[in-house]
C-alpha positions in Angstrom: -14.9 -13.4 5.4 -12.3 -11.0 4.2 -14.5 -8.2 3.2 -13.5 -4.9 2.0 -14.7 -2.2 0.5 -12.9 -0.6 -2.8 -11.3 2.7 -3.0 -11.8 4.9 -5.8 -13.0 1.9 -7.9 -14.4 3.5 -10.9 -11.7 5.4 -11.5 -9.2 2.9 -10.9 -10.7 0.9 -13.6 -11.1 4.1 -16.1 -7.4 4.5 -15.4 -6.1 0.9 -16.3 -8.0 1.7 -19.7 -8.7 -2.3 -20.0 -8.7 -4.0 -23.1 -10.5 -7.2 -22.8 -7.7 -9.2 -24.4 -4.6 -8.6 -22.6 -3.0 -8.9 -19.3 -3.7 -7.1 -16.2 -2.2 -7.3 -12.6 -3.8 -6.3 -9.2 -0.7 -6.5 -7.4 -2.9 -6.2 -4.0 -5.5 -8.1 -4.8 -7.1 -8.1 -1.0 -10.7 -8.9 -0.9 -11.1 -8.6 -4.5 -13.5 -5.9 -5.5 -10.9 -4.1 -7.9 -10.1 -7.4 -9.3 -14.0 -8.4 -9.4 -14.4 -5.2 -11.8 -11.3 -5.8 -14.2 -12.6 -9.6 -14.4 -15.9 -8.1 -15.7 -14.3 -6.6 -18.1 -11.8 -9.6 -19.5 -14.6 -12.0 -19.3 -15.7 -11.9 -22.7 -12.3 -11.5 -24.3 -8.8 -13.2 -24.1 -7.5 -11.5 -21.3 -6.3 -12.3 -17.9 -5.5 -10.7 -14.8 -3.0 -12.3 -12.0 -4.0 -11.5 -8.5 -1.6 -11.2 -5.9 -1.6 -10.5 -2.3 1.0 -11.6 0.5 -2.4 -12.3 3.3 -3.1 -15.7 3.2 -6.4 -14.5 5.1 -7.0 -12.7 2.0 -5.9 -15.1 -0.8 -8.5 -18.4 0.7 -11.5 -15.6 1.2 -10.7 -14.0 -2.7 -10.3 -17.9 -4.0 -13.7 -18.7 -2.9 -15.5 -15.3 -3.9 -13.7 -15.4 -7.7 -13.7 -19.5 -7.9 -15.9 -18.7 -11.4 -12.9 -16.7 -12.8 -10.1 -19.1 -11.6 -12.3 -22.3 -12.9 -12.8 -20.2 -16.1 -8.6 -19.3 -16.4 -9.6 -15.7 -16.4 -7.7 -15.6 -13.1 -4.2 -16.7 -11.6 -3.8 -15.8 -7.9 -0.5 -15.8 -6.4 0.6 -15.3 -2.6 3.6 -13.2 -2.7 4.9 -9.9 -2.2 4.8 -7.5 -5.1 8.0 -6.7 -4.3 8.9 -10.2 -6.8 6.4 -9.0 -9.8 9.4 -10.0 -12.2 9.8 -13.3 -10.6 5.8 -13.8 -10.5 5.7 -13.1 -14.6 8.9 -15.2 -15.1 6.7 -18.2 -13.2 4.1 -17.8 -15.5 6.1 -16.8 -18.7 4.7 -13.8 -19.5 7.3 -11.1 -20.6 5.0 -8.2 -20.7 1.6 -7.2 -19.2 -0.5 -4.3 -20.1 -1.6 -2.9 -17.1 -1.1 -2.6 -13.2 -3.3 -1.7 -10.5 -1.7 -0.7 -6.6 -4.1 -0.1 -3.7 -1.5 0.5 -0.7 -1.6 0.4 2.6 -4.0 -1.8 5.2 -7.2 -3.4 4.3 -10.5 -3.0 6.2 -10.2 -6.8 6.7 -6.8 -6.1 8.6 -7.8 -3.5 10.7 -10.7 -5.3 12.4 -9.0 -8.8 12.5 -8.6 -9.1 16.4 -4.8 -10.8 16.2 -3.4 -8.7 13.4 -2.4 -6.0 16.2 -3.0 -2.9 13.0 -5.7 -1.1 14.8 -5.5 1.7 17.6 -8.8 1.2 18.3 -9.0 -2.9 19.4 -6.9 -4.7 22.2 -4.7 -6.9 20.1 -0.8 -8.4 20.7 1.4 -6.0 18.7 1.8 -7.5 15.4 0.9 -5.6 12.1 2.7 -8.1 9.5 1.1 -8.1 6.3 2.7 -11.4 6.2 2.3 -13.9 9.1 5.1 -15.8 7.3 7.8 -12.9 8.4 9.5 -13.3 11.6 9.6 -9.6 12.4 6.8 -8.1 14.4 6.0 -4.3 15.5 6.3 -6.5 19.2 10.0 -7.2 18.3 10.8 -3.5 17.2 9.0 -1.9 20.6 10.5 -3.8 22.8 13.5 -4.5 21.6 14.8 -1.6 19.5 17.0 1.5 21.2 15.2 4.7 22.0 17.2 6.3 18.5 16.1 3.9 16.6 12.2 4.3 17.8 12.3 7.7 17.6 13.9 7.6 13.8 11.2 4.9 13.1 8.6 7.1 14.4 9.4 10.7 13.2 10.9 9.2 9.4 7.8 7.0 8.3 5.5 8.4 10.9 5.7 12.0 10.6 4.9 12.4 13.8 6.3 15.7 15.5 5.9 14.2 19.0 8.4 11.2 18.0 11.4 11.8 20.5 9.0 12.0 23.3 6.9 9.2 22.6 10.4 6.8 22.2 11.1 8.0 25.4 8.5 6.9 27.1 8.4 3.6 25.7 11.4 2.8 26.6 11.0 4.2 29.9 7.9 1.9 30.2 10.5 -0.9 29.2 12.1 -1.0 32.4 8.8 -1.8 34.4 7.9 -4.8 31.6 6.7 -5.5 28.0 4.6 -3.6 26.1 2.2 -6.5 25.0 -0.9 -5.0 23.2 -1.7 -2.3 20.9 -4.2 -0.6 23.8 -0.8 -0.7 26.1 1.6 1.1 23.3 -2.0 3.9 22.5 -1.7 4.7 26.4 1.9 5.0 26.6 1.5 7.2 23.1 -1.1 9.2 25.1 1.0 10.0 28.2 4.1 11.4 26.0 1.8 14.4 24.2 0.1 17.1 25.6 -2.9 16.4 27.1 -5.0 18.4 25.1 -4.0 17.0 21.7 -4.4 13.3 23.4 -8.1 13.0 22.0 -10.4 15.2 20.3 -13.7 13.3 20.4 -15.3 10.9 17.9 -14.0 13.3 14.4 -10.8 14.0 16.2 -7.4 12.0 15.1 -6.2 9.4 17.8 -3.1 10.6 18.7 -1.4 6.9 18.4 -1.9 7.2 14.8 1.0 8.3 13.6 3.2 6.1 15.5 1.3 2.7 14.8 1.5 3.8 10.7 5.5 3.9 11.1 5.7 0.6 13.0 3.2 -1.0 10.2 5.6 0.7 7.5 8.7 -0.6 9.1 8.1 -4.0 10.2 6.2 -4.9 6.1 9.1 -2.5 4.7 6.2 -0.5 2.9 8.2 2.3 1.3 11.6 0.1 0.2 8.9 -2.4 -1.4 7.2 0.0 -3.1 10.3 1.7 -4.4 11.8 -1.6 -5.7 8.5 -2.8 -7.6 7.6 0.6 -9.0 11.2 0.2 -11.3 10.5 -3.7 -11.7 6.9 -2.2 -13.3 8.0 -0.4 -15.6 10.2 -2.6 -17.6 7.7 -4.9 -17.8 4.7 -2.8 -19.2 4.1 -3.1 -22.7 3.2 0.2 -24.6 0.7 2.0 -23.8 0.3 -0.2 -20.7 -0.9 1.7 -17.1 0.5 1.9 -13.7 -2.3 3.0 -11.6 -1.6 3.2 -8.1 -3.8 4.5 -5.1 -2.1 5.9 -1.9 -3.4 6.2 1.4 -0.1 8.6 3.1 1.9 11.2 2.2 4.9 9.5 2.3 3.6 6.6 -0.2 2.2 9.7 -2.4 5.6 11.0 -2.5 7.5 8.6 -3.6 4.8 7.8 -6.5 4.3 11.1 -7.2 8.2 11.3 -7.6 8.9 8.1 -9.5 6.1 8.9 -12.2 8.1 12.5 -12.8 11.5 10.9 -13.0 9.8 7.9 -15.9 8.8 10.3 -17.6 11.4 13.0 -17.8 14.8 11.3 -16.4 17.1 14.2 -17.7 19.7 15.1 -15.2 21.2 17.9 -17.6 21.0 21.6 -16.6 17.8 23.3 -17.4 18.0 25.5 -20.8 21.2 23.6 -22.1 20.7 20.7 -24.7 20.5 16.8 -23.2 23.7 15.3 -23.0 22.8 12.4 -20.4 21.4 10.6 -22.9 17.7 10.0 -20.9 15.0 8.9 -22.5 11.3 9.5 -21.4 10.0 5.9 -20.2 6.1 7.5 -20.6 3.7 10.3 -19.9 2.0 11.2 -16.2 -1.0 10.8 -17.0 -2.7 13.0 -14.0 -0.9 15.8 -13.6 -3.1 16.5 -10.2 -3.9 13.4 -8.0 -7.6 11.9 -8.2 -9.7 11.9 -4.8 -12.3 10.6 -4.2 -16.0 12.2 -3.9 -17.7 13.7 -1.1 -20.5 10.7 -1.6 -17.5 8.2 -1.6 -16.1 9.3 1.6 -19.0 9.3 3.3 -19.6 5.8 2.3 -16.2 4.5 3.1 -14.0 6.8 5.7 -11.0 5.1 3.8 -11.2 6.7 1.2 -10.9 10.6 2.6 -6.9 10.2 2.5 -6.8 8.2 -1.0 -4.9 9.5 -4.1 -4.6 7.7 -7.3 -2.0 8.8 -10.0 -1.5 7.0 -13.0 1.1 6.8 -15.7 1.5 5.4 -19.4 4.4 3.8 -20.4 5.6 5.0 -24.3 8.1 2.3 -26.0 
């Protein structure tokens, strides 16, 4: 069963500011719990709300545990990559929606699945698509990939200050054999930092972390998805309509955090000299400051301790 527990739920739903008869999108639809709560809202008006998710393992577990709101119309599901949300509306034939809601990075579901290859923590063949329909593999990129290119992988979309070293020593592991599982790539990872930031104890960060987030990042092309769709978004919100989009990295915060400030003030001219470029505001920001989630939360759920959710209002 995919299970998963939501992030930020409540305010993920205050933030989409639902009216129960228009359209709504849960562009990562996973095991359903933040589409669960926006159904509850739609059921007793005209509205719908398109699932989507690119996990097969997700979309047959979601189908089962919403069947009510599919049998009911309240709910189309669609396996894809957000990345074609104007393609996925142009299917269906609807030219606007009214609200979006983004909840990035890797599911619970993911991480303990034994053959998805995401976690540090369990023995697993490196893997770590989103997508088992993609050819390319965090397998392929270890193993076959030059030591520049690991260490640009690793330091750009990993942050990790130890990159150069650790791309080193995979590919000096290389010449012995393949690195076939995630425990093999954690030891290697291990034997390229200093000993005494290799493990902290049970609170402490393993030190493969960083390194198995940029490999995740690059094979399911994370950041250049997430780029693409954001702009797709926004010409397809209607006014008023909501981005709401929770981020679980720096990097993904970023880029969000970036994008929202550009919609809604795109002028390129020189501060203190009337606009020439001709830039119109696409919205407001509607969080100036990131949400985060509780102390009460993040003891419930671990997952939610690096969370941020920013939202923003288009204005036609």
């Amino acid at each position: 069963m995919f299970e998963h527990k939501p992030v930020l739920l409540e305010e993920a739903i205050a933030g989409l500011n639902i009216d129960k008869d228009k359209i709504y999108v849960d562009a990562t639809m996973g095991g359903g719990g933040h589409s669960e709560k926006i159904l509850e809202v739609l059921k007793n008006g005209k509205g719908i709300l398109i699932g989507i998710d690119q996990d097969i393992d997700a979309i047959n577990s979601t189908k089962e545990k919403l069947k009510s709101y599919i049998d009911d119309k309240k709910l189309i599901v669609v396996k894809e990559n957000f990345e074609k949300i104007d393609k996925i509306l142009d299917d269906l034939q609807i030219k606007s929606i009214d609200g979006i809601l983004m909840d990035l990075g890797v599911s619970s579901f993911q991480f303990d699945e034994g053959d998805r290859g995401f976690s540090y923590n369990k023995e697993a063949r490196l893997d770590m698509r989103m997508n088992k329909e993609e050819t390319l593999t965090a397998y392929e990129v270890v193993n076959a990939y030059s030591e520049k290119e690991l260490y640009e992988i690793i330091k750009d979309f990993g942050e990790e200050p130890f990159a150069k070293n650790i791309a080193k020593h995979i590919v000096d592991y290389r010449k012995i054999g393949p690195i076939e599982t995630t425990i093999d790539l954690v030891n290697i990872i291990k034997g390229a930092i200093p000993a005494k930031l290799r493990y902290s104890g049970a609170k402490g960060k393993n030190p493969a972390k960083k390194t198995f987030q940029a490999l995740r990042i690059y094979v399911n092309r994370e950041l250049e998805v997430l780029d693409v769709a954001l702009d797709k978004i926004l010409e397809r919100l209607d006014d008023r309509g909501r981005i709401v989009v929770i981020t679980f990295h720096s990097l993904e915060d970023k880029l969000v955090k970036s994008k929202f400030k550009i919609y809604e003030d795109p002028c390129t001219c020189p501060k203190g000299y009337p606009c020439v470029c001709g830039k119109k505001s696409k919205g407001i920001v509607v969080n100036k400051k990131a949400i985060i989630a509780s102390e009460e939360e993040i003891e419930r759920n671990r997952r939610a301790h690096s969370a941020k959710l920013r939202i923003f209002e288009r204005r036609i």
